[in-house]
C-alpha atoms as an extended CHARMM CRD file, in Angstrom:
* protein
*
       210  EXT
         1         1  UNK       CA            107.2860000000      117.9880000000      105.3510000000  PROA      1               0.0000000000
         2         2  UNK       CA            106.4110000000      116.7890000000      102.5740000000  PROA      2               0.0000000000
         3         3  UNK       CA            103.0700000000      116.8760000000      100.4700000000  PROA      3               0.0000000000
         4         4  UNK       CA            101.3190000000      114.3720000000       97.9830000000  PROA      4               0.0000000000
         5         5  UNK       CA             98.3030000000      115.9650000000       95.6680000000  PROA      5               0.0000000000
         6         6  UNK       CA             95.2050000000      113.8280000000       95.9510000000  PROA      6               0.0000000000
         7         7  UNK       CA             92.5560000000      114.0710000000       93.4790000000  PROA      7               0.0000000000
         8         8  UNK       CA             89.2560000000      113.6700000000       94.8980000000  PROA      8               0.0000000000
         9         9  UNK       CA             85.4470000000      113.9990000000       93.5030000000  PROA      9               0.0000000000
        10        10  UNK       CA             82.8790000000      115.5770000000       95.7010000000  PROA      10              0.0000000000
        11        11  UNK       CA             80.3540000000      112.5750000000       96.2140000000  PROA      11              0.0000000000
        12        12  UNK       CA             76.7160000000      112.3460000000       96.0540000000  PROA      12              0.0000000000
        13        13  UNK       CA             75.9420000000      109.5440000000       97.1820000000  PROA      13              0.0000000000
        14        14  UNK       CA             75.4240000000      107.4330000000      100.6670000000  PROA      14              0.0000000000
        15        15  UNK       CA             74.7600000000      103.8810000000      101.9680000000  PROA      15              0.0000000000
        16        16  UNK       CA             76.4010000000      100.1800000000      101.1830000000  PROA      16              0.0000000000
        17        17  UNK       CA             74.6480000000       99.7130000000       97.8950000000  PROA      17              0.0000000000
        18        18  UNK       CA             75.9930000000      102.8120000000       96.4920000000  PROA      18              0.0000000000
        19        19  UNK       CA             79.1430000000      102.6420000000       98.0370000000  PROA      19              0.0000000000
        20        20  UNK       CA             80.0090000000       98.9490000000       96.8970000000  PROA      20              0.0000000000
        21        21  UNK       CA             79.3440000000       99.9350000000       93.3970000000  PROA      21              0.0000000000
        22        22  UNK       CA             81.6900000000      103.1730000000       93.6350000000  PROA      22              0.0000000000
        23        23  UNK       CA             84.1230000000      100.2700000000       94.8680000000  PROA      23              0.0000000000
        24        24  UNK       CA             83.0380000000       97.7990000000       91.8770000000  PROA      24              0.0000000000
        25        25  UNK       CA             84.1940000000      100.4700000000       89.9410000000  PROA      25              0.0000000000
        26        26  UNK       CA             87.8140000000      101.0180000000       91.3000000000  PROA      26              0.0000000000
        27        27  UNK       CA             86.8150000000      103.9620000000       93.3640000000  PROA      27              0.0000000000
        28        28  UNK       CA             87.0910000000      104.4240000000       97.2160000000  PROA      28              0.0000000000
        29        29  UNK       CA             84.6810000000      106.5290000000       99.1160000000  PROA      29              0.0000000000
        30        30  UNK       CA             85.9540000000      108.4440000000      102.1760000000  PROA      30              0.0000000000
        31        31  UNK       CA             84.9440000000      111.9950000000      104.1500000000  PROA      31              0.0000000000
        32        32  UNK       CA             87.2460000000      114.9280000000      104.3460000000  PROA      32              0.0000000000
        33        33  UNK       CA             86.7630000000      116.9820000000      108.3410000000  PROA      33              0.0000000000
        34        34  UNK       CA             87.3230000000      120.0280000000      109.0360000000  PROA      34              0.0000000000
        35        35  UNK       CA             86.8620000000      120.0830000000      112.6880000000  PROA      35              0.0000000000
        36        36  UNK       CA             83.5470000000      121.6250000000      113.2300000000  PROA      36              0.0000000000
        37        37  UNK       CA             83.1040000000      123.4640000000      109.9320000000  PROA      37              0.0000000000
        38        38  UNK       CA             82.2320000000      120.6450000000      107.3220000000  PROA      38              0.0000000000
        39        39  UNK       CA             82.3960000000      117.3620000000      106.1590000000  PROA      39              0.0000000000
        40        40  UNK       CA             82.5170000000      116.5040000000      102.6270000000  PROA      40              0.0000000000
        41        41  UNK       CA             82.0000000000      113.0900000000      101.3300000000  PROA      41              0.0000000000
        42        42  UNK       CA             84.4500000000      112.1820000000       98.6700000000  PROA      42              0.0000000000
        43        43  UNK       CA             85.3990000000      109.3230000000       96.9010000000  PROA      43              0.0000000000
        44        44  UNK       CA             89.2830000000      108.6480000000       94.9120000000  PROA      44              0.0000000000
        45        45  UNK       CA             90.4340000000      106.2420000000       92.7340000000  PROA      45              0.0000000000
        46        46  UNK       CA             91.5630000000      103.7910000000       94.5100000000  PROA      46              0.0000000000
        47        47  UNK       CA             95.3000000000      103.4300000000       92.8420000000  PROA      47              0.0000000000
        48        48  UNK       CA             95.8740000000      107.1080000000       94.0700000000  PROA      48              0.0000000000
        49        49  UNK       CA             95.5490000000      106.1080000000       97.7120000000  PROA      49              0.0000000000
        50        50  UNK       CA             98.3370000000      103.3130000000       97.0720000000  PROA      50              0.0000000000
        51        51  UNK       CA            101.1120000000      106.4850000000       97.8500000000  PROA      51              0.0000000000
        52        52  UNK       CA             99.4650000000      107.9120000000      100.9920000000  PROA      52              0.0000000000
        53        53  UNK       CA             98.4580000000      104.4310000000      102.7700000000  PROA      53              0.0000000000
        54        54  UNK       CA            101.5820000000      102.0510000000      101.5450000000  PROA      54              0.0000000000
        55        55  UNK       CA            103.9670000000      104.0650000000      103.1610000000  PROA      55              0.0000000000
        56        56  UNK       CA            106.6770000000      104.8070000000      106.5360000000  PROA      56              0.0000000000
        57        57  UNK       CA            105.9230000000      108.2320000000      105.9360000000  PROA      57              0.0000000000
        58        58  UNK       CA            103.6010000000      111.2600000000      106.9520000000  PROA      58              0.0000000000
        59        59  UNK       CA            102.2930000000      113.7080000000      104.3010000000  PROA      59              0.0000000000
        60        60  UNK       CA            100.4750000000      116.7490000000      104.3670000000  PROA      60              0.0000000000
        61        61  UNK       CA             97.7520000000      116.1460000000      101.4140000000  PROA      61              0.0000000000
        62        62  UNK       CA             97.4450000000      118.4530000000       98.9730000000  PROA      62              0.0000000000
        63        63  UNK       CA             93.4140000000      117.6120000000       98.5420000000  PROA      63              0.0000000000
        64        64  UNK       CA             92.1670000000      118.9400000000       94.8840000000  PROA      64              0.0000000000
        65        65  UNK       CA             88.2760000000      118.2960000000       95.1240000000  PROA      65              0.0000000000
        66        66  UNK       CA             86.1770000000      118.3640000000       92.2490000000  PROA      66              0.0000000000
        67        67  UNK       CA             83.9510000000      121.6560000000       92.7850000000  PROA      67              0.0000000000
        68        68  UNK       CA             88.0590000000      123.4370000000       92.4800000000  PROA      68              0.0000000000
        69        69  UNK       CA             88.6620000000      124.3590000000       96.2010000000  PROA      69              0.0000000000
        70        70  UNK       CA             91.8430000000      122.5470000000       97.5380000000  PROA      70              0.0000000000
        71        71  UNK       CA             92.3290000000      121.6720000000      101.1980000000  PROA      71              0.0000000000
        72        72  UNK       CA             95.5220000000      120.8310000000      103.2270000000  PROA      72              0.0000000000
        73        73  UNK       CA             94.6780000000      117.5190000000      105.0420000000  PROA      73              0.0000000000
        74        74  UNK       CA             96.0850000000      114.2790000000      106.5190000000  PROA      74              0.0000000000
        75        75  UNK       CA             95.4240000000      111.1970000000      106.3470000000  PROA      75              0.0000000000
        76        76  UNK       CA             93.4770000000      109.7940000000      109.6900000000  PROA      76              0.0000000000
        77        77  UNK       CA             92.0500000000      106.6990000000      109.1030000000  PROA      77              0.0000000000
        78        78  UNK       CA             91.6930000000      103.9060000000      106.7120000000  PROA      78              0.0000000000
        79        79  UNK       CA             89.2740000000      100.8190000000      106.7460000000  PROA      79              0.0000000000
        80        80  UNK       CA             90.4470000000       97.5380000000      105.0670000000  PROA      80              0.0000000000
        81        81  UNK       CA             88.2900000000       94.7740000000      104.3290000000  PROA      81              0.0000000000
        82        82  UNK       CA             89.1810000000       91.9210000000      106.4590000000  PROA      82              0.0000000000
        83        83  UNK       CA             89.4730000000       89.2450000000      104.3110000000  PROA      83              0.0000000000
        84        84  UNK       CA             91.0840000000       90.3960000000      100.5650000000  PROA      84              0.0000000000
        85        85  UNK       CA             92.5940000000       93.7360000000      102.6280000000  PROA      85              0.0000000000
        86        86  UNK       CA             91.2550000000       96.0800000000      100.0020000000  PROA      86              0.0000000000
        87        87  UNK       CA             90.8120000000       99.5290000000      100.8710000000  PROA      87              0.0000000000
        88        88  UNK       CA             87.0340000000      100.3620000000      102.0040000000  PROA      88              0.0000000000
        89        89  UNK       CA             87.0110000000      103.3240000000      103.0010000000  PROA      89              0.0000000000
        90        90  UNK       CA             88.9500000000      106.5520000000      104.5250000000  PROA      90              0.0000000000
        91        91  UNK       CA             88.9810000000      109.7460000000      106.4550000000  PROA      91              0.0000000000
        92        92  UNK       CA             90.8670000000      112.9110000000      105.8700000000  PROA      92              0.0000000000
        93        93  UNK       CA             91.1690000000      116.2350000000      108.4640000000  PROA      93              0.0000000000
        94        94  UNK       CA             91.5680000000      118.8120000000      108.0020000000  PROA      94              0.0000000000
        95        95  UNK       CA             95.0430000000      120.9520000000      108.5860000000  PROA      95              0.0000000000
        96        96  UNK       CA             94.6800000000      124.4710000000      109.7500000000  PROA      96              0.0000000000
        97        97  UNK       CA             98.4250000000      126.1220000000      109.0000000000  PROA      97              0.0000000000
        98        98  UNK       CA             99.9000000000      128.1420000000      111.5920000000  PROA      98              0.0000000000
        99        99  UNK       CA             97.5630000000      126.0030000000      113.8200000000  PROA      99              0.0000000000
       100       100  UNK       CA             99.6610000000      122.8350000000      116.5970000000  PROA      100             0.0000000000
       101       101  UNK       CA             97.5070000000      119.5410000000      115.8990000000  PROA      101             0.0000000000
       102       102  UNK       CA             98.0420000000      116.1780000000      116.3770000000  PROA      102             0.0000000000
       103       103  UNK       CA             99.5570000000      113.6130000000      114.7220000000  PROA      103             0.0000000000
       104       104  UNK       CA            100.5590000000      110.2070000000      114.2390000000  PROA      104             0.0000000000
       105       105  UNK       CA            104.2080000000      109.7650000000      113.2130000000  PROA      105             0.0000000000
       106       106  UNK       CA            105.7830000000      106.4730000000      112.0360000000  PROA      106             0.0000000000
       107       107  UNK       CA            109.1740000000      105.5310000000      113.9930000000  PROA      107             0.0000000000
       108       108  UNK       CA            112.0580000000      104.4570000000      111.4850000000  PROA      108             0.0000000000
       109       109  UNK       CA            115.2600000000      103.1970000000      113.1920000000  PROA      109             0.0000000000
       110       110  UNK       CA            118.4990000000      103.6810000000      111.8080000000  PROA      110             0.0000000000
       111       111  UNK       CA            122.0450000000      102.0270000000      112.5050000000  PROA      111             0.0000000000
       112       112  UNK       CA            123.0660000000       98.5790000000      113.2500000000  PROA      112             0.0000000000
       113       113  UNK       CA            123.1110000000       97.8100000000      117.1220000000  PROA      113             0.0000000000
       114       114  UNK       CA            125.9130000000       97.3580000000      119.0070000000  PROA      114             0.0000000000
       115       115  UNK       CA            123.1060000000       94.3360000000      121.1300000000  PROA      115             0.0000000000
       116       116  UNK       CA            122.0600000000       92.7790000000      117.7650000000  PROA      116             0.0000000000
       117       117  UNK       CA            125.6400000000       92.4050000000      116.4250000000  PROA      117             0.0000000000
       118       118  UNK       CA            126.5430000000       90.4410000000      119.6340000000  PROA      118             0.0000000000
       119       119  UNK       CA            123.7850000000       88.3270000000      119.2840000000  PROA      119             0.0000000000
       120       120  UNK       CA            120.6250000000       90.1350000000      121.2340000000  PROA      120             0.0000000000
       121       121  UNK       CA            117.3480000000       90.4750000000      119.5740000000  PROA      121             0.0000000000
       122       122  UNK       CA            115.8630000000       93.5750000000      118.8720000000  PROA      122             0.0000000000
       123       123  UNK       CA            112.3370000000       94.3360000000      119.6700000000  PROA      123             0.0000000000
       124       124  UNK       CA            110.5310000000       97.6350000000      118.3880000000  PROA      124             0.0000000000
       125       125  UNK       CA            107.5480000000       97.9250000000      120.6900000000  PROA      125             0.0000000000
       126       126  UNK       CA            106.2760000000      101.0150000000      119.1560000000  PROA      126             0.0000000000
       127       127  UNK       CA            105.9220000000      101.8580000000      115.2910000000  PROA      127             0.0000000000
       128       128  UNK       CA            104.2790000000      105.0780000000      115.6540000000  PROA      128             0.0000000000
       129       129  UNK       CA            104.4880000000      108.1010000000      118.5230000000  PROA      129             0.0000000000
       130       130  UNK       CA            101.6210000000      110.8490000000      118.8940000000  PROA      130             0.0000000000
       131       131  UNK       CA            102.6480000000      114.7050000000      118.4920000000  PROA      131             0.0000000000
       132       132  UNK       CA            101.5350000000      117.5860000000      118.8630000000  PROA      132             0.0000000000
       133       133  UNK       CA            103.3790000000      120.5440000000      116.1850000000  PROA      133             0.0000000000
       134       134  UNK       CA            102.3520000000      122.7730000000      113.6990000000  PROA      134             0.0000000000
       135       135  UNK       CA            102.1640000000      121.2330000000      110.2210000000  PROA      135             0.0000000000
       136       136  UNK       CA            105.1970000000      123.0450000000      108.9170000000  PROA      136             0.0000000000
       137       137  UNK       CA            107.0870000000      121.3380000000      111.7410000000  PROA      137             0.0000000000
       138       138  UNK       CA            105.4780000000      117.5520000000      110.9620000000  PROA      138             0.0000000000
       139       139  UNK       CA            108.4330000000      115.3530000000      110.5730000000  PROA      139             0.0000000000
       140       140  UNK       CA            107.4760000000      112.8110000000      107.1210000000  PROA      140             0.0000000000
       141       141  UNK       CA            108.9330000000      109.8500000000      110.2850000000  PROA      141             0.0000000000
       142       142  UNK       CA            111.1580000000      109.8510000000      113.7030000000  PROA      142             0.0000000000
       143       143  UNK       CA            114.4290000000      108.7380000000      113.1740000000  PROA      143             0.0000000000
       144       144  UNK       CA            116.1320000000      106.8480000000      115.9920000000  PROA      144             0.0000000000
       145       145  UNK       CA            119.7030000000      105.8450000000      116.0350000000  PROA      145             0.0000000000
       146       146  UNK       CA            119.6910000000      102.3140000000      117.8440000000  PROA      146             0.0000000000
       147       147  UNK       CA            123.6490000000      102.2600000000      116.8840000000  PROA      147             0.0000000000
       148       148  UNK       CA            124.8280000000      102.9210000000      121.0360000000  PROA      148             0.0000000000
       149       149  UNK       CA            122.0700000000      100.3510000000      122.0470000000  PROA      149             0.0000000000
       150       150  UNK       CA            123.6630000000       97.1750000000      123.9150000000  PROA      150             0.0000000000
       151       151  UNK       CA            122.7330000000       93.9530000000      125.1630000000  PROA      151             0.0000000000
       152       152  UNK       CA            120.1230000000       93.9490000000      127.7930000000  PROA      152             0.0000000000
       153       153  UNK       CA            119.4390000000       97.5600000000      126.8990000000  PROA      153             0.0000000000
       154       154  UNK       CA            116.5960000000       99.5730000000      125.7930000000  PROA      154             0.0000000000
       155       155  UNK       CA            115.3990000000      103.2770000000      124.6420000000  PROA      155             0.0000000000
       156       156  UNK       CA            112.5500000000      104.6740000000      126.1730000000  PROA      156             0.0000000000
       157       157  UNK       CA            109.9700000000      107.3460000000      124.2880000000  PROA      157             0.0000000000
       158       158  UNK       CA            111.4940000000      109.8950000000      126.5010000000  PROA      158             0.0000000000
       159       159  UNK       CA            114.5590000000      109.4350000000      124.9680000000  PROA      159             0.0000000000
       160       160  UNK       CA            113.5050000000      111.1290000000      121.6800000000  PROA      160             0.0000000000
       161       161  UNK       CA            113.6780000000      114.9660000000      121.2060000000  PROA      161             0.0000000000
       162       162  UNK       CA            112.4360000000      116.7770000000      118.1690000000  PROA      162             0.0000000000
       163       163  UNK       CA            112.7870000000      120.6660000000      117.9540000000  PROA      163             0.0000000000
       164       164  UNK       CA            109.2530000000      122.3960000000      117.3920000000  PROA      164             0.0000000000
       165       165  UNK       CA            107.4960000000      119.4130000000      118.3020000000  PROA      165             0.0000000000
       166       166  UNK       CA            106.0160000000      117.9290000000      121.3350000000  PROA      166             0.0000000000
       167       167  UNK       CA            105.6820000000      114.0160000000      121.6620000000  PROA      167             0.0000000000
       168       168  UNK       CA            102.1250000000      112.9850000000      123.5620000000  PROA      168             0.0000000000
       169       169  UNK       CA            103.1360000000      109.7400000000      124.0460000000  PROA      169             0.0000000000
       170       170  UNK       CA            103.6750000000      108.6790000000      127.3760000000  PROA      170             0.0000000000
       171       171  UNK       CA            107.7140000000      109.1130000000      128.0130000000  PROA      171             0.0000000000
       172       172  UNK       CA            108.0910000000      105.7260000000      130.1670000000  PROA      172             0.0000000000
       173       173  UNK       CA            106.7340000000      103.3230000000      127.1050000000  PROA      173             0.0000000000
       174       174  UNK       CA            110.0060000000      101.3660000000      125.7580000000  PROA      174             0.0000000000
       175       175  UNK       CA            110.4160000000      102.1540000000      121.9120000000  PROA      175             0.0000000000
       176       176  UNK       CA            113.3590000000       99.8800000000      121.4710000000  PROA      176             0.0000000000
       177       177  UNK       CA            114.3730000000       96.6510000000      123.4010000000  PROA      177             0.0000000000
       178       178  UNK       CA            117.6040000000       95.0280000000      122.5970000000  PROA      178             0.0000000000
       179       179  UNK       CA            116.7760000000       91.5400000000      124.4580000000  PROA      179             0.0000000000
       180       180  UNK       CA            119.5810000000       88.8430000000      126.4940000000  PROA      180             0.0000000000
       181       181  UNK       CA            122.1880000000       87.6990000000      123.8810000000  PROA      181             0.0000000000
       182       182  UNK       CA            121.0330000000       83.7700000000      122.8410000000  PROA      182             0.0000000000
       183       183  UNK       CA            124.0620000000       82.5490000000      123.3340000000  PROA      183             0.0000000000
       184       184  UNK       CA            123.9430000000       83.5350000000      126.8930000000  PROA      184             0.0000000000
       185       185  UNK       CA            120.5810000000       82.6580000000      127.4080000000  PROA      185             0.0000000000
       186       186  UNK       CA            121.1710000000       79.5200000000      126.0150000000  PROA      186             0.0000000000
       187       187  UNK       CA            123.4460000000       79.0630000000      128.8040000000  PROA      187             0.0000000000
       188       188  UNK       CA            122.0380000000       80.1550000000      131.4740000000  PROA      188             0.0000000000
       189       189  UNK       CA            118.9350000000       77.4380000000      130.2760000000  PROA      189             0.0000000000
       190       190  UNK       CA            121.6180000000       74.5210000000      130.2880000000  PROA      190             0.0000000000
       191       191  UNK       CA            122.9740000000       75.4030000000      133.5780000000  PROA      191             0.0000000000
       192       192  UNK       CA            119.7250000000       75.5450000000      135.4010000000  PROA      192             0.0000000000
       193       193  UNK       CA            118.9400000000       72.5290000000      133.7970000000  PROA      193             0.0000000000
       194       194  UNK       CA            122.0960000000       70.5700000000      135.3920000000  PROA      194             0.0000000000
       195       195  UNK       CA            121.6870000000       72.5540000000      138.2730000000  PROA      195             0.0000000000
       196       196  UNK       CA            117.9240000000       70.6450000000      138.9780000000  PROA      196             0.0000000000
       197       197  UNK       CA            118.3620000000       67.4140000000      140.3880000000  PROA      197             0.0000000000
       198       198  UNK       CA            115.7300000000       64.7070000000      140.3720000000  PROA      198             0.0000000000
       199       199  UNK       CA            112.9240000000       65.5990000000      143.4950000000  PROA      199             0.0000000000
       200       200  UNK       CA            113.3070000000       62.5530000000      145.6280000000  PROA      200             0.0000000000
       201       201  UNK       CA            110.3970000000       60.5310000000      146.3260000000  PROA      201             0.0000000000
       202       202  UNK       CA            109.2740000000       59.6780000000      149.7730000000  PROA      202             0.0000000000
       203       203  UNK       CA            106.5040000000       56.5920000000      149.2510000000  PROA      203             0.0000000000
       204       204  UNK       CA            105.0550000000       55.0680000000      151.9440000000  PROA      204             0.0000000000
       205       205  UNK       CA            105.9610000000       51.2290000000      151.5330000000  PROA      205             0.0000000000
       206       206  UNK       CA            103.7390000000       48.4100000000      151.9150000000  PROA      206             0.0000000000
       207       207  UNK       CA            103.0850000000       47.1310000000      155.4600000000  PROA      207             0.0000000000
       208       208  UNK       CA            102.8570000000       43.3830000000      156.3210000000  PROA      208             0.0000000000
       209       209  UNK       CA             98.8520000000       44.0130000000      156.0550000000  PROA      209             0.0000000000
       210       210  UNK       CA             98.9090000000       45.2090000000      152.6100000000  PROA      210             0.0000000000
């Protein structure tokens, strides 16, 4: 696993006013937890962040906070404004070594498939799986080798086994679906097209009244 050192200042300061100024100024305000023990408001400059949110990978954080302790954290959440997507705001927690927590992991998948080269589509349903490990163990992503996948065939979460670590996400969720070759489906379209014929219409005609 590896880690990424993240500079942080110990912050003073609540509320919108404050914290849109801290922005103003190229700064990001976020909280560091460590579970029940303390929270510490923070804020980073906000081109630091750009290596531990723009990424397909999971870091331990190597937090260096402006009163000189360091913590070992991870990166939980981030908050993007919805309109220009700039970072708002973040949250850290923190990592406990020698301790299993959880974790989000991104899914990476490698190899061409044997359903894609044949025409299929491939479909990843899930970019990220749950675990459960201790943070030695915390892979930076999940590698999957879609290379055996067919058409019409697809990989479940079960399907994925990583030594020293436990994945929480439920086993039966498809992680990879390598959909009907187009060509085929194409097909099969035409032919129950020329298969229909035209429903026929039973009218009542006009009687020597009407």
């Amino acid at each position: 696993m590896a880690e990424i050192t993240l500079k942080a200042k110990v912050r003073d300061y609540k509320g919108r006013t404050a914290s849109n100024a801290a922005r103003r100024a190229g700064k990001v305000p976020g909280v560091f937890y460590l579970g029940n023990e303390k929270n510490i408001a923070i804020e980073v400059e906000a081109l630091d962040l750009r290596h531990l949110i723009y990424t397909s990978e999971t870091h331990i954080v190597d937090l260096q906070l402006s009163d000189g302790t360091a913590e070992a954290a991870v990166l939980r959440e981030v908050q993007f404004d919805p309109i220009t997507d700039r970072v708002m705001h973040f949250d850290l927690i923190g990592v406990i070594r020698g301790q299993k927590m959880k974790f989000e992991v991104p899914v990476v998948l490698e190899g061409s498939s044997e359903g894609v080269r044949a025409g299929g589509v491939l479909q990843q349903t899930l970019h990220k799986l749950e675990v459960e490990c201790l943070p030695k163990d915390l892979p930076e992503y999940i590698a999957v080798d879609i290379t055996h996948l067919g058409a019409n065939e697809s990989m479940l979460v079960g399907d994925v086994k990583i030594d020293g670590v436990e994945i929480l996400t439920h086993g039966e969720q498809p992680l990879v679906v390598i959909s009907h070759i187009r060509g085929e489906a194409t097909a099969e379209g035409e032919e129950a097209e020329e298969g229909e014929s035209e429903p026929e219409v039973i009218g009542r005609g006009k009687g020597e009244d009407e």
